[in-house]
C-alpha positions as CSV (number, residue, x, y, z in Angstrom):
1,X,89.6,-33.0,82.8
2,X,86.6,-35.4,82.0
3,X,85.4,-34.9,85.1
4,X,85.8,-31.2,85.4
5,X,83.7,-30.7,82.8
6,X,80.9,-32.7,83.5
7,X,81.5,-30.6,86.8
8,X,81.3,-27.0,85.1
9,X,77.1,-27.4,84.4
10,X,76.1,-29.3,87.1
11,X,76.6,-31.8,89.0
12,X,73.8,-34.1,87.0
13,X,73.2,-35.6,83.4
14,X,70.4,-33.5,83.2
15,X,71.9,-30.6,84.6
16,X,74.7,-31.3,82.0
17,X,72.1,-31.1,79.1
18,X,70.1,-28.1,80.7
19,X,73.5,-25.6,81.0
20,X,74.4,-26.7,77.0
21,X,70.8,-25.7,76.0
22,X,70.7,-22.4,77.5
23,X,71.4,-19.1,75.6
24,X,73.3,-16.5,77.0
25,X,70.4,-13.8,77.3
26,X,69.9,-10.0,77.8
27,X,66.2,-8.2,78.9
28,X,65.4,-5.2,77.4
29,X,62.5,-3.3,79.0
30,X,60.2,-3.1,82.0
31,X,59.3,-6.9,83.5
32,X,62.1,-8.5,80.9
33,X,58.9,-7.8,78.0
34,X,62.0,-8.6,75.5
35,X,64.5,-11.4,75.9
36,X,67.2,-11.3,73.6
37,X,69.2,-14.5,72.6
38,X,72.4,-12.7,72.0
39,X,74.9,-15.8,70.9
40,X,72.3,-16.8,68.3
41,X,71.8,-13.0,66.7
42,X,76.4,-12.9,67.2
43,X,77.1,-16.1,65.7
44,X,74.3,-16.1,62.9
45,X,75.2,-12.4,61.7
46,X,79.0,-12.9,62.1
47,X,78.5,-16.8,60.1
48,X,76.6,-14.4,57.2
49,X,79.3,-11.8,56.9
50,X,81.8,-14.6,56.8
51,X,80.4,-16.5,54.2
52,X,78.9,-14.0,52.4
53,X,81.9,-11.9,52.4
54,X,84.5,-14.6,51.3
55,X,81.8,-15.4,48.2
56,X,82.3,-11.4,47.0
57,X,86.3,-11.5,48.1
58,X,86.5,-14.7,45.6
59,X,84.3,-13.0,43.3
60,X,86.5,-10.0,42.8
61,X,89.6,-12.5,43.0
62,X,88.4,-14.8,40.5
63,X,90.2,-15.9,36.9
64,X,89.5,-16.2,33.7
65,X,92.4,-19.2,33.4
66,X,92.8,-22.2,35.7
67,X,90.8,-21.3,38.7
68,X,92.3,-22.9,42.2
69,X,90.5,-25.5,44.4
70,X,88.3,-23.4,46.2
71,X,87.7,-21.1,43.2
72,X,86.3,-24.3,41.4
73,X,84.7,-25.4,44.6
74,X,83.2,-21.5,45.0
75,X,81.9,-22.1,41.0
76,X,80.2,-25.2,41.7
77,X,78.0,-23.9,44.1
78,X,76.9,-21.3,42.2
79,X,76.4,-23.3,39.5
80,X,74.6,-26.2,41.3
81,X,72.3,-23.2,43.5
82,X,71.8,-21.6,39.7
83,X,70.8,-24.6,37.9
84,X,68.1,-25.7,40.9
85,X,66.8,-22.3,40.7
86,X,66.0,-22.4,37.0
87,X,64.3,-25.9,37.6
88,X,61.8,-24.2,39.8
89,X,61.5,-20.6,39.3
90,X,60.7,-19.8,35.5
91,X,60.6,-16.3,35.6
92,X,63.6,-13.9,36.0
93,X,66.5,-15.0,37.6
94,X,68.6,-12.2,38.7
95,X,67.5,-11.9,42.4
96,X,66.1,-15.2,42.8
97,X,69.0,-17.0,42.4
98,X,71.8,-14.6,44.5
99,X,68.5,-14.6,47.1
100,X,69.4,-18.6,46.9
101,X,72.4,-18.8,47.5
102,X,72.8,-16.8,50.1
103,X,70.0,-19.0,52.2
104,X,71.7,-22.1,51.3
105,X,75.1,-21.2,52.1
106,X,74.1,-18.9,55.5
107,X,72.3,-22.1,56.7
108,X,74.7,-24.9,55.7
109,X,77.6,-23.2,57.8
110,X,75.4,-22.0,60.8
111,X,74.6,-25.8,60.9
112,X,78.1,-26.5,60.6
113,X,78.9,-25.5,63.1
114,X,77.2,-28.3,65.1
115,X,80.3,-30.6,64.0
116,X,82.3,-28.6,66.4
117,X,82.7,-30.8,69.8
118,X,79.5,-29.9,72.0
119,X,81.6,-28.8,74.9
120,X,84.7,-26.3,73.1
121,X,82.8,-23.7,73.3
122,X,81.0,-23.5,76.1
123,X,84.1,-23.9,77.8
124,X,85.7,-21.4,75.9
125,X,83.3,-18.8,76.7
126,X,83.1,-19.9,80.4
127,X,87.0,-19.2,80.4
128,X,85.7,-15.5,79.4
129,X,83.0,-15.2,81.8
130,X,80.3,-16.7,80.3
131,X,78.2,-18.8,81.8
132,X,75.8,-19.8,79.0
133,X,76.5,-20.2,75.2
134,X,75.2,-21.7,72.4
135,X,77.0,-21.1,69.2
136,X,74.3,-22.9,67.0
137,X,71.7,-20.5,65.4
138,X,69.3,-22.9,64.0
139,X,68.5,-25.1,67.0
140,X,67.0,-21.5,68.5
141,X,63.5,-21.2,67.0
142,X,64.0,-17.3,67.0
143,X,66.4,-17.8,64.8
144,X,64.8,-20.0,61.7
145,X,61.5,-18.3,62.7
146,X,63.0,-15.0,61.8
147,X,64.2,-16.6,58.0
148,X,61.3,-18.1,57.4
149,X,59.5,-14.7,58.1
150,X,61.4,-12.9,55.8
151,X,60.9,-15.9,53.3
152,X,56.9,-14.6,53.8
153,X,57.7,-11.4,53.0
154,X,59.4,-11.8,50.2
155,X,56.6,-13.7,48.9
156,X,54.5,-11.0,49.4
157,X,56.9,-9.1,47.8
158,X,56.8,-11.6,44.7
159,X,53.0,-11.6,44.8
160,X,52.8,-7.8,44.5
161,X,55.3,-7.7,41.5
162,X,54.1,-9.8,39.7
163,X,50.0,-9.2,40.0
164,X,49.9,-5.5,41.3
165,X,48.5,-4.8,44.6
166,X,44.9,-4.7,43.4
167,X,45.5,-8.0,41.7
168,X,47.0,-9.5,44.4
169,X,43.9,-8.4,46.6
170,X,41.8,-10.1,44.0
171,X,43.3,-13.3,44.0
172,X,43.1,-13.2,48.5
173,X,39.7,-12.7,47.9
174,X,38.8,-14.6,44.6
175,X,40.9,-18.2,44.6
176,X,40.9,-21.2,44.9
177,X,37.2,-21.4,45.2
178,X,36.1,-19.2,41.8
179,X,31.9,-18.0,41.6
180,X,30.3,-15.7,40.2
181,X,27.8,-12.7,41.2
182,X,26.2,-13.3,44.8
183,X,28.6,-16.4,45.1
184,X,31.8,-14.4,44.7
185,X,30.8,-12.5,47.6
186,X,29.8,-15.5,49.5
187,X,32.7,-17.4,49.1
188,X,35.2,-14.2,49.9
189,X,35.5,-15.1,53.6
190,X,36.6,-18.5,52.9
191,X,38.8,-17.6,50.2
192,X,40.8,-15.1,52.4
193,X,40.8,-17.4,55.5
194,X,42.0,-20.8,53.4
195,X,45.0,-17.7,51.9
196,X,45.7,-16.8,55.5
197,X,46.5,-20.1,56.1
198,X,48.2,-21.1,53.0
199,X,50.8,-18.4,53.4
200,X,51.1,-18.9,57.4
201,X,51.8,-22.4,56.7
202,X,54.6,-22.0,54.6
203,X,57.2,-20.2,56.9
204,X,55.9,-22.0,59.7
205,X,56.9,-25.3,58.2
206,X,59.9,-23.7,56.9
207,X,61.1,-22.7,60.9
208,X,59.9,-25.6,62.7
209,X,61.5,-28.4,60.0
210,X,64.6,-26.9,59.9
211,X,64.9,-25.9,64.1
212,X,63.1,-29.5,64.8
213,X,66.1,-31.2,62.8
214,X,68.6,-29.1,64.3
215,X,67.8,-29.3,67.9
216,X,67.3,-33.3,67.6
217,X,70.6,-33.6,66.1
218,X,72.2,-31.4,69.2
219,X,70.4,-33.6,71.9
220,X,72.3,-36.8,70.4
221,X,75.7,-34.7,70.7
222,X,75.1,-34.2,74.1
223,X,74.0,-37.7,75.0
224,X,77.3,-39.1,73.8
225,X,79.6,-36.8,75.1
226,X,77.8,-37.5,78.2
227,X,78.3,-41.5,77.5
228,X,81.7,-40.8,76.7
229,X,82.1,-38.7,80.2
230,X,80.8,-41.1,82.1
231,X,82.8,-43.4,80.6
232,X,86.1,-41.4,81.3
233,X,84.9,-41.3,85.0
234,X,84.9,-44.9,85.7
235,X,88.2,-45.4,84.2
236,X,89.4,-42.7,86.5
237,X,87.9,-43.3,89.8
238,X,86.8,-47.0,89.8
239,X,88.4,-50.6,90.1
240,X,89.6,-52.8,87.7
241,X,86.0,-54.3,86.9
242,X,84.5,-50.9,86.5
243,X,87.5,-49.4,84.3
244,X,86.7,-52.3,81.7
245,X,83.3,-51.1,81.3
246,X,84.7,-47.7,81.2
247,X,86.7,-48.2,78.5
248,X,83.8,-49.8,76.7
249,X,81.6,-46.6,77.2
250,X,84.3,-44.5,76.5
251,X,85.0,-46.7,73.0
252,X,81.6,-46.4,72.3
253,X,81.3,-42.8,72.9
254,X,83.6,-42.0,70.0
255,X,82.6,-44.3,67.9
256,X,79.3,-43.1,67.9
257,X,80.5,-39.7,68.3
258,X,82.2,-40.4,65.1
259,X,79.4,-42.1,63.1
260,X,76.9,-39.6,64.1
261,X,79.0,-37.0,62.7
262,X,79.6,-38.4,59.6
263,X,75.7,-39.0,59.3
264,X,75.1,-35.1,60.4
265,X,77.1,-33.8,57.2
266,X,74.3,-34.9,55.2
267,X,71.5,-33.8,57.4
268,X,72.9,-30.4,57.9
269,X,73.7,-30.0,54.2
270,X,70.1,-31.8,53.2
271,X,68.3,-29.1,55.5
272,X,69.7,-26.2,54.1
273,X,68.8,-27.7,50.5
274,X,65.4,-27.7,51.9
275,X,65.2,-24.7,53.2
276,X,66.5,-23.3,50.4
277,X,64.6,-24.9,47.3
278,X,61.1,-24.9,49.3
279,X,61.8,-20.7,49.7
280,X,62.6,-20.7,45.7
281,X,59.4,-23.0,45.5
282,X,57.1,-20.7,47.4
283,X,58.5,-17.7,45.7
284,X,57.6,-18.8,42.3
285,X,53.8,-20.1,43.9
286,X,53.4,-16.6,44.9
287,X,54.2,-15.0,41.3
288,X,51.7,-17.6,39.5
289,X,48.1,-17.1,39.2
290,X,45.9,-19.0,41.0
């Protein structure tokens, strides 16, 4: 069984590595102008009505008396995503903090899915007819370049609200570098060009920090279940020399396997705290005056 699925993508490492990393992809248009990732959009829409939809089912469910486990556990989130909120953001909370949430929870279980073993479901989708499949959303950079695009717009949308349109023009135009008469008009240019920046900056950070992290962490997944394959191959096909260093890779594979995963709960749950604060943290830069 080791074997065979070594076997499935390739007969290679490296072929191996290249059949987990590709998406299964549709072309829309004339000269495939639009290539669509579709497992990313399937998997990161159905994680967020999932997780979004037990929230508002335990919402409607919830007690005034002893909650349960995951009532309490459901609580603790909200308080822990409320309380970072109002540590940041010092105007009004009431879409902030739901806005929060949501990112912090639809990102901590897309990346959860990572602790899944890299090859179930390729092979369960290959079973269907499928020959490529990747069921993590944030190692495509689509994906967390489409977030961190609506994180711009809502700071636009921040920016607006809280100066007006023609005050928000102003300040493009006006800050950080403040003059007077001939010199306000001088240093305009600059002003909106150092802006442009600033606010392109932001989701592009956001997108490439939290893809970067995620795509790094996949690449070691691979390379031990590939260490743990080849491992399993000697044991199966070799003599009795070769099956004693087979059972050492193999060993190691799990053990690493094992300590790798245990050290990915904390970097998928740190990089959807990050994603999370720093959008709460540019939403409440883009409501302050410069």
């Amino acid at each position: 069984m080791i074997r065979d699925l070594l076997r499935a993508a390739g007969e290679s490492p490296s072929e191996y590595v290249t059949h987990h990393l590709k998406h299964w992809q549709i072309s829309i248009g004339d000269g495939a102008f639009w290539t669509v990732n579709v497992d990313s959009l399937l998997v990161s829409v159905l994680v967020g009505v999932l997780t979004m939809g037990t929230f508002w089912l335990m919402a409607r469910r919830a007690t005034s008396g002893v909650p349960s486990k995951f009532q309490a556990f459901i609580e603790m989130a909200v308080g822990f995503i409320d309380t970072q909120v109002k540590d940041v953001f010092h105007g009004n909370r009431s879409f902030v903090a739901p806005v929060a949430l949501t990112i912090f929870m639809w990102v901590f279980m897309m990346n959860a899915l990572k602790m899944v073993p890299v090859d179930f479901f390729p092979a369960l989708t290959s079973a269907l007819g499928l020959e490529y499949f990747r069921v993590v959303p944030t190692t495509d950079l689509n994906i967390t370049s489409a977030m961190a695009l609506a994180v711009l717009l809502l700071m636009f949308a921040f920016a607006i609200g809280s100066k007006g349109v023609g005050g928000f023009g102003k300040e493009l135009l006006t800050a950080p570098f403040h003059g007077s008469g001939v010199m306000k008009v001088v240093l305009a240019p600059f002003n909106l060009a150092l802006n442009i920046i600033e606010y392109l900056s932001k989701p592009v950070s956001l997108a490439m920090r939290l893809f970067g992290n995620m795509y790094a962490g996949e690449l070691v997944f691979l390379l031990i279940a590939l260490l743990g394959a080849a491992g399993g191959n000697m044991i199966l096909e070799a003599g009795l020399a070769a099956k004693a260093g087979g059972v050492l890779a193999f060993i190691g594979a799990v053990l690493a396997g094992a300590a790798w995963s245990i050290f990915h709960i904390l970097v998928i749950t740190l990089q959807a705290f990050i994603f999370m604060i720093l959008s709460v943290v540019y939403f409440s830069m883009s409501a302050e005056s410069h």
